[in-house]
N, C-alpha and C positions, 0 to 999 in steps of 0.2 A: 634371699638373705644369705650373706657367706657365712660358712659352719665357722665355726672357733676352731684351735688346733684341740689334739686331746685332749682329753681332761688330763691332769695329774695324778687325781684320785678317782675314777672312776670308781662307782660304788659296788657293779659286779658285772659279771660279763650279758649284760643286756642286751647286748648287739649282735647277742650267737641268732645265725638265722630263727626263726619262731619253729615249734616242733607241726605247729600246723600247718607250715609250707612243705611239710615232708613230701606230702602226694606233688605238688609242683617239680620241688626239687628233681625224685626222682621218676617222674610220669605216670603214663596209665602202663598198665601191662600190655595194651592192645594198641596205644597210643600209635599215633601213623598217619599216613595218606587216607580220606576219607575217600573210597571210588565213587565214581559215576558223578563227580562236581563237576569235572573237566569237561563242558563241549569239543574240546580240542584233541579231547585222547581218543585213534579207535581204537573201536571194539580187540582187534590182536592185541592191540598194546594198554589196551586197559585188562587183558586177561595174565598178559609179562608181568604188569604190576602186580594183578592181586598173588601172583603166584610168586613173587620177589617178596612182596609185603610180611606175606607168609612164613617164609623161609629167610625172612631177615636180611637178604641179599638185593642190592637193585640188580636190576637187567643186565644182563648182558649183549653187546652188539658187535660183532666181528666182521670184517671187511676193510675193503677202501674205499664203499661211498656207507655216509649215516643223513640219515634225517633226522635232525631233534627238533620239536617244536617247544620251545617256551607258553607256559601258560601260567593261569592262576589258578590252584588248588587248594582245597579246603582239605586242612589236618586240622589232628587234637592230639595235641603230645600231654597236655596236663590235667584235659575235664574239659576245656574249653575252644570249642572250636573257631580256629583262624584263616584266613589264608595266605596261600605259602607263595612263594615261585620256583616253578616246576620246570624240569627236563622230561618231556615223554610224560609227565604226570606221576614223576618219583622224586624221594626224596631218601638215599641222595637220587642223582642225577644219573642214567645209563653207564655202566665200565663199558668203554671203549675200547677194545684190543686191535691193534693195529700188527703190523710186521714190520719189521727193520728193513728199508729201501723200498716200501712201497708207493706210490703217489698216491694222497688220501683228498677224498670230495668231502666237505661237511655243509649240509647247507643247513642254516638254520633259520626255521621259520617263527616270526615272533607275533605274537595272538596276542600280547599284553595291550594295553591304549596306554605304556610309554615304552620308548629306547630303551633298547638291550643291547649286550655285549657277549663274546665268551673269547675268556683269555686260557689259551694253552699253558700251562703253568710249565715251566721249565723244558718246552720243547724249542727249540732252534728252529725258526721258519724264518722267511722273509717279514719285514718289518710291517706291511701290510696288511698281513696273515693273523700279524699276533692280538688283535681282539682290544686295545684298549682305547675310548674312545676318546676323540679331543687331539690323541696320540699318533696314532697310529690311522686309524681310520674316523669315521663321524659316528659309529656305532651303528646301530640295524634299526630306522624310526618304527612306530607300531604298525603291525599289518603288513610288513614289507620282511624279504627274505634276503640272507645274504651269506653268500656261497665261501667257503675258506679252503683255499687250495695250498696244498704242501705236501713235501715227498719227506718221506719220514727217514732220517739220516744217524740215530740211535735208537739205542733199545734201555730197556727196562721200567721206573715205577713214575707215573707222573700223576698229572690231575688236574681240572677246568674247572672256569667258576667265573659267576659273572662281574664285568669289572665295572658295571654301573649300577652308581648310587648303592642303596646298601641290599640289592637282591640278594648277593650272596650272603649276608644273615638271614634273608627269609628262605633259604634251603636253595640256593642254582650251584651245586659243586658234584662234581660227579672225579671217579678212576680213570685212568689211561694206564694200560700196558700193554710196552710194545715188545713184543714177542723178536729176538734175535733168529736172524735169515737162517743161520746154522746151526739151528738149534739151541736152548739153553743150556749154560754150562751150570749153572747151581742148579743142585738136584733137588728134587721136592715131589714125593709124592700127592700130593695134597696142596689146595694152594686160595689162598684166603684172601680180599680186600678186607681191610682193618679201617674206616674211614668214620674219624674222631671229629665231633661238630659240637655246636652250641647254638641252643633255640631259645627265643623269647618269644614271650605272645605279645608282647609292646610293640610296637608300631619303634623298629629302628631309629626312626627320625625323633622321639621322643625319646629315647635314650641316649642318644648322644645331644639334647637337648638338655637333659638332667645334668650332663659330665659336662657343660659347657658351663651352667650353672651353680656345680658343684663338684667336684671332680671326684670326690669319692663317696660320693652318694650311695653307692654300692656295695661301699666297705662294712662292713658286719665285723671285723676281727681289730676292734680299736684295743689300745693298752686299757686294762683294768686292774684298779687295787691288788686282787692278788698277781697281776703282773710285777708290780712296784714292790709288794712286799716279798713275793721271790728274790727278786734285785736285789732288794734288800740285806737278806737274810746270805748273798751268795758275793756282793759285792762293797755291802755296808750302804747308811743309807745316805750320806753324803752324796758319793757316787749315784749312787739310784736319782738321788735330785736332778743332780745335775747330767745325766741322761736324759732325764725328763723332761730339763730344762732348755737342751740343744735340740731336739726336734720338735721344739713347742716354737723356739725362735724361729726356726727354719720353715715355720707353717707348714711341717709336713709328717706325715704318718710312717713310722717305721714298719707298718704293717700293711702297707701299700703295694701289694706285689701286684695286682690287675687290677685294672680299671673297671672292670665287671663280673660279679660274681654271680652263684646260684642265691642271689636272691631275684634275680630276673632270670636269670638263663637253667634249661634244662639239658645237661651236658646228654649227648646221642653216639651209639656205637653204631654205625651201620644204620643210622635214621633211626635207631631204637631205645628206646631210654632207659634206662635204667631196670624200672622193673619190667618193663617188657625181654629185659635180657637175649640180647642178640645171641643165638649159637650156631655154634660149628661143630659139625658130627664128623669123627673120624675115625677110621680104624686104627686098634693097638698096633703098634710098631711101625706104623706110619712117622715119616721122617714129611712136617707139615712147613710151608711157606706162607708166613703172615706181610702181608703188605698192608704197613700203617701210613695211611694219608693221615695229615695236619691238618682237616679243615676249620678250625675255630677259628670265628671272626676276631673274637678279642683274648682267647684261651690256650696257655701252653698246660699242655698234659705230660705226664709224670707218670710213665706206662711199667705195670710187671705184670708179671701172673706165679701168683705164689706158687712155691714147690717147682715150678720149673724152669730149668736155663735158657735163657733167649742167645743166640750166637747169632750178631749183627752181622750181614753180609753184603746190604745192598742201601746205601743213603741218596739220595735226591740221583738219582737212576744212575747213580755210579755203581759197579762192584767194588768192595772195599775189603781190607786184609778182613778174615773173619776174627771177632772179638765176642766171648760169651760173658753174659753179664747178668746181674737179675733186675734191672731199672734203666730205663735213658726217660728223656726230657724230648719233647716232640712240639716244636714250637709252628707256631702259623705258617705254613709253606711247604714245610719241610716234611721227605717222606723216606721214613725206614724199613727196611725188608729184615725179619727177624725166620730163623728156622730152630724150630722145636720139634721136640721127639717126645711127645706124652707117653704115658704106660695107661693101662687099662682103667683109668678115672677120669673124672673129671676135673677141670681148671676154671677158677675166673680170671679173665682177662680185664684188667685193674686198671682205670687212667684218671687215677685225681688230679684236679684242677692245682694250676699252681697259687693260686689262693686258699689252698684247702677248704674250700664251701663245696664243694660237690662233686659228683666224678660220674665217666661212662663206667659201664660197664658190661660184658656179654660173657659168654661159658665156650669153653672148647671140651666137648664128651667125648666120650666114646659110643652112645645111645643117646635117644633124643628120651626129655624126661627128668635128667641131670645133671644137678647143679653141684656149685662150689661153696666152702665160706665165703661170702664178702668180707674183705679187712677192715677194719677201719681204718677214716684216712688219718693221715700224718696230721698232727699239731704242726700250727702256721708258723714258721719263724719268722722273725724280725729280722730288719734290714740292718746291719751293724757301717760304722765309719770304716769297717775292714771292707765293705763294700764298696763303700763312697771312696775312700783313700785319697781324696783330694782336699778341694781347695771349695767352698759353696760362693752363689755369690750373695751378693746386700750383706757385704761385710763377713761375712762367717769364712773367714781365710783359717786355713788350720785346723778345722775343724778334726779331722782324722787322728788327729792325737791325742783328744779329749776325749775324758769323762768315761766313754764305751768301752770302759776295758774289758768287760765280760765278753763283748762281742770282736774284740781284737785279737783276744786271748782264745776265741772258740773256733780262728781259723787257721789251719797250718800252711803259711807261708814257707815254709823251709827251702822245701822243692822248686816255690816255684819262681822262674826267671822274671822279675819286676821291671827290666828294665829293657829288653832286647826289643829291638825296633824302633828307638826314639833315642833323637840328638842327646848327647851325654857331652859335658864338659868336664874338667881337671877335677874338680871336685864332685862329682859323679851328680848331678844335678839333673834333670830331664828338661827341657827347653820344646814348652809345647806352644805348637802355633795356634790361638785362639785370632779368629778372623774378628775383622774390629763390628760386624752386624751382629757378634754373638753380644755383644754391652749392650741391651736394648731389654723392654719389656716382652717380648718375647721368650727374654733365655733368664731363669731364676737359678738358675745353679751352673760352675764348671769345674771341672774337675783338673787340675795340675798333676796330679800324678799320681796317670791313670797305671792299670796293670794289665801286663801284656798275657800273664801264665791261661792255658788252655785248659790246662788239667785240672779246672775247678769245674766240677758239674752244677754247680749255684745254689742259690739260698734254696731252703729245703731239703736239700740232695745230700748234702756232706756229714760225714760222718754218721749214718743212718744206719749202719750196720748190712746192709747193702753195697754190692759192686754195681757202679752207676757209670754208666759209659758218660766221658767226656769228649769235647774235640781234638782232644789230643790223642784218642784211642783212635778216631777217625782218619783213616788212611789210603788214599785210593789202591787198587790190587795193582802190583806191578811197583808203584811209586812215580811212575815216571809220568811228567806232563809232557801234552802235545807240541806245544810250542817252548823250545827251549830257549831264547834270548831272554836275556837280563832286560828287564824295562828300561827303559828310556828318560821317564821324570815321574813322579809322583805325584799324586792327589788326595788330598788329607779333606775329609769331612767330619766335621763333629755333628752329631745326632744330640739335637738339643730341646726344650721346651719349657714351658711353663704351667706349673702342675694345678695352680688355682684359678690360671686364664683355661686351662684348658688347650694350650697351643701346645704344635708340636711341627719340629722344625727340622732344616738344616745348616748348620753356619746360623744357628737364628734367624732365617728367613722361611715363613711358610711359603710354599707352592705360588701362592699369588703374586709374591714379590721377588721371584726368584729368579732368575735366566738359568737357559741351557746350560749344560756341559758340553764340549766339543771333545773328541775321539776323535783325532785323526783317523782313518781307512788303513787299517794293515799294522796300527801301532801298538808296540808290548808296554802297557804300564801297569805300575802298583798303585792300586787301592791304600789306603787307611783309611779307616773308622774310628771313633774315638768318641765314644758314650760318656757325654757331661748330662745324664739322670740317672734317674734311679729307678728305671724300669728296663728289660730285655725289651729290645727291637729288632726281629726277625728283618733282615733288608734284604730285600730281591731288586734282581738287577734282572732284567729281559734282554734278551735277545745274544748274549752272551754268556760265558760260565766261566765262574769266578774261582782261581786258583791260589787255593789257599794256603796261607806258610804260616809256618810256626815262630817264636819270640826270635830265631835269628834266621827267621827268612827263607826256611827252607821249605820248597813245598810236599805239602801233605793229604791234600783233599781238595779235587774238584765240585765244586757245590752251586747251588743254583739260590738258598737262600741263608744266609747268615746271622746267626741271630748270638747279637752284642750286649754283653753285661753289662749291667751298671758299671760306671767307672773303668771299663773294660777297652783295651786299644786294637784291633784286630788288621792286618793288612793281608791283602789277596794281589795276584797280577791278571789283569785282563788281558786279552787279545784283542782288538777292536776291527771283527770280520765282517761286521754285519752292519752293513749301511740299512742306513736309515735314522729313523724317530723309535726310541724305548722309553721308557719308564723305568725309573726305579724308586725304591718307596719301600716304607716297613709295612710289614704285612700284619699287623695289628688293625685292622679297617676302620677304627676311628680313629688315627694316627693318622693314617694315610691321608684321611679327609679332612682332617683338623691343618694339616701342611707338612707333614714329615713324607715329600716327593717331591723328584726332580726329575725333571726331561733330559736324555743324553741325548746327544745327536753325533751319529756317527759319518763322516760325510769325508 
């Protein structure tokens, strides 16, 4: 049955998660890998695990040849025990440490009874090499092993995970760092994997079942009467109606930030939940290195740790000008290297979910024994027309200038450049190219004019009383990109969908109906993006890195995943050196599989 939009008058906030899914929400204390499930693990490496399991950390493996084997492992993150898919029988998956120019063996043997995959996430290899199946190669069938050869030609923070079917929400993601030939230049006593995930015990395939269904089945944070009579009381009640009125037309929820919340999912710091509390023991005056992997399948986390500054230095294995802050946004893909200097106490390390329903969480002591306050998490905001700033479709042209004053008025535009990057005529107009497949029932909303400013850290984040790093604080060290030619021609994609079908596109065409991109071999062009929803879509592009510039073009940060605000225009320049077959695709994984991917070919 299709849900109705919101109520108007909801009677009270009924829809806050139940206080009885608390223990789900935030797990067992001991919650984890249950040992000895594994036929496939030995005995060494079922002793790595229990002593990882322990100490909160997976394995570690160093060298230039690995063995992983995939299996199936029986965990209990919430009371109930499931099973999972494993690397070595951990979850996460083995840290990899490699070294800068060395040629690396991985074979990986897969014990599941179906196809497997594993995709180097942001490492440069032959197109071959890179793990995803249909793509690149046929994938690794059950019972059969397959060998991945690559010389490693940068350093710093990356991460694997597998690129079939929805393993990697049942735990296949693991670290990579690759250690620089002449040493590291960022100093750190101390040095941590940070790797952020999200577990259900539902069988994947029935959760994106539900959202196919119903698309926000999972929303807990709908508008309720004392929502309206805030409005009310702040905006008159007129206005309040007619707020009301425009996202009830629009069949859609203002409070729609993810598609899945902790009402299924148990957000994991290091494979640990919440009250299992992941820690890291360090000594005072220790100058510490936290390396945050993105792995949520469907979750951008919202990271501090109260009382102390994080000075970013290192994003998707670039070194970057250092920027100290107390919050960044860490969306699916994407991995930042924070250094902190604790004093003689303890820290929680804080990552609410950007739905506000539930968050990881783990401790940095100084002793083992010692904990932090947990904060609570932030109240959800809503999604304002200062978001959307366009144009809807089925008629809702204009919408952005209606009704949501509260929400146009609670964002400061002043700063920021609205228009750089897009065709502009006499009358300063923006003239956006909507392709003629976006008019179809595939695409329910587009956006006419869109906003190019970086310096908005997004719904949630503004104005919180907190310094919240943006992509405009993001800078690669030096400034300078490798390839300096001005592109050649441009390539505008609109990142599009349909929030009640459940599709998710590009140009409004899913994957299935889509054709290739061609890349010429050797050619410099620019990227756009161009978000007609209402949701951020982390987009990765394989096999190349994507350089990115700001509202007039300049570049600012080499990056490996981008993740596009609603209503949001963003343009990058590729180099296209890498022949072959990639992928590119939002890293949201039910996005990915609903059709927001497309095959580049570089040839």
């Amino acid at each position: 049955m299709k849900q109705t939009p919101p109520n108007l008058l909801a009677l009270s906030d009924t829809n806050a998660p139940d206080p009885s899914r608390r223990r789900f929400m935030q797990g067992l204390a001991a919650g984890g890998v249950m040992m000895g499930m594994s036929p496939f693990v030995s005995t060494s490496w079922a002793d790595q695990v229990k002593t990882a399991t322990r100490s909160g950390m997976a394995p570690v493996l160093t060298g230039t040849e690995f063995d992983l084997t995939i299996a199936e492992t029986m965990v209990n993150f919430t009371g109930s025990p499931r099973m999972a898919t494993t690397v070595n029988g951990s979850i996460p998956s083995p840290i990899l440490k490699m070294r800068e120019g060395d040629a690396i063996t991985i074979r990986v043997h897969n014990k599941l009874n179906v196809s497997t995959s594993i995709h180097w996430h942001g490492i440069i290899l032959p197109y071959q090499m890179d793990g995803v199946p249909g793509v690149s190669f046929k994938g690794i069938p059950a019972g059969e092993t397959f060998t991945y050869k690559f010389t490693v030609n940068q350093t710093g923070t990356y991460w694997y995970h597998s690129h079939t079917g929805f393993q990697e929400q049942t735990g296949m993601y693991g670290g990579i760092i690759i250690e620089p030939r002449n040493g590291e230049h960022i100093r750190a006593d101390r040095d941590f994997v940070v790797q952020l995930s999200d577990w259900t015990d539902e069988d994947p395939m029935a959760v994106f079942a539900k959202l196919k269904k119903q698309s926000d089945y999972f929303n807990f944070n709908a508008p309720t009467a004392v929502d309206f009579f805030r409005d009310a009381s702040t905006m008159g009640v007129g206005p309040a109606m007619q707020k009301r009125k425009m996202w009830n037309e629009m069949r859609m929820s203002p409070v729609d930030l993810a598609d899945v919340s902790a009402h299924t999912y148990t957000y994991l710091m290091n494979g640990t939940t919440p009250r299992g509390n992941w820690t890291g023991i360090f000594k005072p005056g220790e100058r510490i290195r936290l390396r945050f992997l993105s792995s949520g399948t469907q979750s951008f986390f919202d990271v501090r740790i109260p009382g102390l500054k994080m000075t970013v230095v290192h994003v998707d294995g670039q070194d970057v000008e250092p920027v100290t802050v107390d919050e960044f946004r860490c969306g699916p893909g994407e991995t930042y290297d924070v250094i902190v200097e604790p004093k003689d106490e303890p820290y929680t390390i804080f990552a609410q979910s950007l739905g506000r329903t539930g968050y990881a969480r783990g401790t940095l002591a100084p002793r083992e024994g010692l904990t932090a306050p947990v904060p609570e998490m932030d109240k959800p905001e809503w999604l304002t027309m200062a978001d959307m700033m366009g144009t809807m479709g089925g008629g809702m042209a204009g919408m952005a200038g209606m009704a949501d004053k509260g929400g146009m008025e609670s964002m400061d535009h002043s700063s920021h450049n609205m228009s750089g990057g897009m065709k502009m005529d006499g009358k300063n107009k923006v003239h956006v190219r909507h392709a003629k497949t976006e008019y179809g029932p595939s695409v329910d909303m587009r956006v006419d004019t869109p906003r190019t400013n970086l310096d908005d850290p997004g719904i949630g984040l503004r104005n919180n009383g907190r310094k919240v790093l943006t992509y405009a604080d993001i800078r690669t060290l030096g400034g300078k990109q490798e390839d300096l030619r001005e592109p050649g021609r441009e390539i505008e994609l609109h990142l599009t969908g349909n929030m009640e079908r459940y599709t998710w596109s590009l140009d409004g065409l899913e994957f299935g109906k889509s054709t290739p991109i061609h890349f010429p071999h050797g050619e410099r062009l620019r990227v756009i993006l161009h978000n007609d929803t209402m949701m951020t879509h982390p987009m990765h592009l394989h096999g190349m890195w994507s350089d990115m510039e700001d509202a007039n073009g300049e570049f600012i940060a080499r990056r490996h995943t981008i993740a596009v605000q609603p209503a949001q225009r963003v343009s990058f320049r590729v180099t296209a050196d890498a022949l072959g077959r990639w992928a590119w695709h939002c890293h949201l994984l039910y996005h990915m599989d609903a059709g927001m991917f497309r095959e580049v070919i570089v040839a």
